[in-house]
N, C-alpha and C positions, 0 to 999 in steps of 0.2 A: 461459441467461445469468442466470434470474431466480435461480438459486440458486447463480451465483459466488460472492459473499461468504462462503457458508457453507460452500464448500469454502476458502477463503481463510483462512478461520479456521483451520481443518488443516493448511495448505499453506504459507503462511508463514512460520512459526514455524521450519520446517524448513527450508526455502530460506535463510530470513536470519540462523540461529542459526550460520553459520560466519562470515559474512562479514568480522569481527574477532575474535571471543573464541578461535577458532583462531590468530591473529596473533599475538595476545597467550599463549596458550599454549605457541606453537613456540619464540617469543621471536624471529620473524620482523618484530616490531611496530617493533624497533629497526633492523633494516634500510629496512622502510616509509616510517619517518619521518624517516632521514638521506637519504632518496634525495631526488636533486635536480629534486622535484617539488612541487607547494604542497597543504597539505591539502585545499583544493579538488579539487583533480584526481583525489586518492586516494577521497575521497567521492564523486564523481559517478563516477569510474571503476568503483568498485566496486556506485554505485547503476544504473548502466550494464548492468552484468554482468547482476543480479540480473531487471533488467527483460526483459533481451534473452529470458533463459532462457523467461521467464516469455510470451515475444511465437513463441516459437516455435512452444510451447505452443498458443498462441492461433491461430497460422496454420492448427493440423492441423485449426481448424474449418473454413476457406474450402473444402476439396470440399462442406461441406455447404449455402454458399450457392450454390453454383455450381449444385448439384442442382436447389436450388429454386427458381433462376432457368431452369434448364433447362423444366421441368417446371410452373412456376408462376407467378405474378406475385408476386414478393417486395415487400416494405415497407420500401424502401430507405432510409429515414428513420428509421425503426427499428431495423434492423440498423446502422446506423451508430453512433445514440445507444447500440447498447447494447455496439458496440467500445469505443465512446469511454469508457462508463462502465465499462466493465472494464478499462481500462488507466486511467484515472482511478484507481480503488479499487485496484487494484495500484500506481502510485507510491506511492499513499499509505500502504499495509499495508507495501511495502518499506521505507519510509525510515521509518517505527514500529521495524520490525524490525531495522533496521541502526542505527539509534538505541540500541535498547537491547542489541543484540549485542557494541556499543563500549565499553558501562557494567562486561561480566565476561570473566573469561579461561573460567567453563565454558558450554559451547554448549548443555550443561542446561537450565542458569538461563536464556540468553537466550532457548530454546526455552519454557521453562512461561512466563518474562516475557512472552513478544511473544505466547504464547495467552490469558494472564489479560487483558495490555490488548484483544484483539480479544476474548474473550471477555465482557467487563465492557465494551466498545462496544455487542457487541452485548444485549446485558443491558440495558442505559440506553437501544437502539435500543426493545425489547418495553416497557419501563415507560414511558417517551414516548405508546406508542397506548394504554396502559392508563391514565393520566391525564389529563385535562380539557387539552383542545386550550388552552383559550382562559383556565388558571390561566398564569404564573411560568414554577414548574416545568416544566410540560407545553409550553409556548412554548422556552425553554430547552434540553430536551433535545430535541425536533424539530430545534432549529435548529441544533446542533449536529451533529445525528445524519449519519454518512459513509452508512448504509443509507438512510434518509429521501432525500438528496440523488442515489445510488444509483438510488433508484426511478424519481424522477423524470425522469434521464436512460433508462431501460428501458421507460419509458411514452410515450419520444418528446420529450419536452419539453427543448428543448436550454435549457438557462439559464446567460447568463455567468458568473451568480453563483453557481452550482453550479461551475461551471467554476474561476474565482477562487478558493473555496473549497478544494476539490480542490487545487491550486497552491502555494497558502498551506501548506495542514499539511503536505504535499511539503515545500516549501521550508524549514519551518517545523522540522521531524525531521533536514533534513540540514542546515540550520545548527545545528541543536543537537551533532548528530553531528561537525559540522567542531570546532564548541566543546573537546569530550570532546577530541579527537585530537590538539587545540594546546592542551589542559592537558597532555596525556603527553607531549608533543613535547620540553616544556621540562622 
């Protein structure tokens, strides 16, 4: 789990590079958007989709907790912060990714887009430990950081405010994305 995000980085891009710029390319977007449904529904439906794929994904780990329940005393506290934190860090890479998926018709673009921003997170994640804890800067990009927040749910430490955070840029990416969808709408 400690090195989800790093496949996340790879994995994303691709997942969430259709989930409009194909819309928009088939010319399926005008069907979408007269259907008698609210943009809402069509964003969480689709932010739905992306995550389910993504949990299924995730399920084919449980033989391996089962194992080491079988076999061993597991750290059930642990294993859990670090579901939580991996579906955490996936709404939040999804709805980045379907954010900027919304913005083009090529699923190119929203591919290298949705890797420079995860890339360039993760970039500002390594210059964070590389600058003075206790400068601005260095306070700043910690406290922004989705991998900082990440760890600390991996190390156990369940925090609301991690939690909240997580949530926020969720919710934060897919009202942007609702935004996008009822400018096209009209």
């Amino acid at each position: 789990f400690s090195n989800m995000l790093i496949v996340f980085l790879f994995l994303m891009p691709i997942l969430t590079m259709r989930l409009f710029s194909e819309e928009y390319k088939q010319g399926t977007d005008r069907l979408l958007l007269t259907a008698p449904v609210s943009v809402w529904e069509i964003v969480f439906g689709k932010f739905l989709a992306a995550v389910s794929v993504l949990l299924v994904a995730l399920a084919c780990t449980l033989p391996w907790i089962v194992i080491v329940a079988i076999f061993g005393t597991p750290a059930w506290a642990s294993i859990l912060g670090c579901y939580i934190a991996v579906l955490c860090a996936a709404a939040v890479f999804v709805a980045m990714g379907m954010f900027l998926s919304s913005l083009t018709e090529s699923q190119l673009i929203a591919a290298v887009l949705s890797f420079a921003l995860f890339l360039g997170l993760y970039v500002a994640d390594m210059l964070s430990y590389s600058l003075d804890s206790s400068s601005l800067p260095g306070m700043l990009l910690s406290w922004l950081s989705i991998f900082t927040r990440y760890d600390s749910f991996m190390s156990g430490q369940f925090s609301f405010g991690n939690l909240i955070y997580f949530l926020s840029l969720t919710g934060l990416f897919l009202y942007l994305t609702a935004r996008v969808l009822e400018r096209r709408r009209l």
